[in-house]
C-alpha positions in Angstrom: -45.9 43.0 15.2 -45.1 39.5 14.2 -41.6 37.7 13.8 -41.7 36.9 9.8 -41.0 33.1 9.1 -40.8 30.8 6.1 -43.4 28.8 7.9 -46.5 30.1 10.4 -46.2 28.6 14.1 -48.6 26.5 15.4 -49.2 28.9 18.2 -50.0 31.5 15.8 -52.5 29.4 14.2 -54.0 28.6 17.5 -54.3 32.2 18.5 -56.0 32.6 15.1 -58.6 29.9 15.5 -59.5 30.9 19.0 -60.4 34.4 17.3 -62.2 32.9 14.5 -64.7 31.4 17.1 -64.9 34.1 19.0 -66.5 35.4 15.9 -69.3 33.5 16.6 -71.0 35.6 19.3 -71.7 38.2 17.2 -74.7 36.4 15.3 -76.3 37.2 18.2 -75.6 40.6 18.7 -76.9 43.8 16.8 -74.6 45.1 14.0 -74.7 48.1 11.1 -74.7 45.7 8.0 -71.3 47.6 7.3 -69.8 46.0 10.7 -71.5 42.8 10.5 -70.2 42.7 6.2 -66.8 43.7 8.1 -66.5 41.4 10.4 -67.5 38.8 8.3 -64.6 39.5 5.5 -63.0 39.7 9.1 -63.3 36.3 9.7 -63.0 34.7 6.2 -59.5 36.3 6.1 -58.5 34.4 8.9 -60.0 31.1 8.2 -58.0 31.8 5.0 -54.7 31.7 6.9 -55.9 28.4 8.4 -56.9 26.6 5.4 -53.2 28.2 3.7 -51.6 26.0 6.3 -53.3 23.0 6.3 -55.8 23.5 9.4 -59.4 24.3 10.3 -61.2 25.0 13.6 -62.3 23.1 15.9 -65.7 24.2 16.8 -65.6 21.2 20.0 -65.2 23.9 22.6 -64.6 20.8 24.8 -61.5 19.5 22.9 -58.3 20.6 24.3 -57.1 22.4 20.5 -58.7 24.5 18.9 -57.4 23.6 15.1 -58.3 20.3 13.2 -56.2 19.3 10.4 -57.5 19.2 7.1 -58.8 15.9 5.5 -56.7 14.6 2.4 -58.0 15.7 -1.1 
């Protein structure tokens, strides 16, 4: 289990986004509709935790991080 914090490390949040596009193999893999519906809330729930702390991925597998900050609103 995880350390609890006021405040989610960046290596956490790294870890996170590396997973979330790791989700995208499985569009080309055959899936029940209950593991693909799954793995889909799956993946929303962590891009959740992204978006909660200011960050999206970075689909560039070239770029050296794998998390983008969020434009301004």
């Amino acid at each position: 289990m995880s350390n609890l914090a006021d405040k989610t490390a960046y290596r956490a949040l790294s870890i996170i986004a590396r997973m979330v596009r790791d989700f995208e193999g499985l569009h080309y893999l055959d899936m029940t509709k209950t593991d693909d519906w799954d793995a889909t809330n799956a993946r929303n729930l962590l891009e959740g935790i992204l978006q909660s702390n200011g960050y999206q991925v970075n689909y560039d597998r070239s770029a050296k991080r794998p998390l983008a900050k969020l434009p301004p609103k």
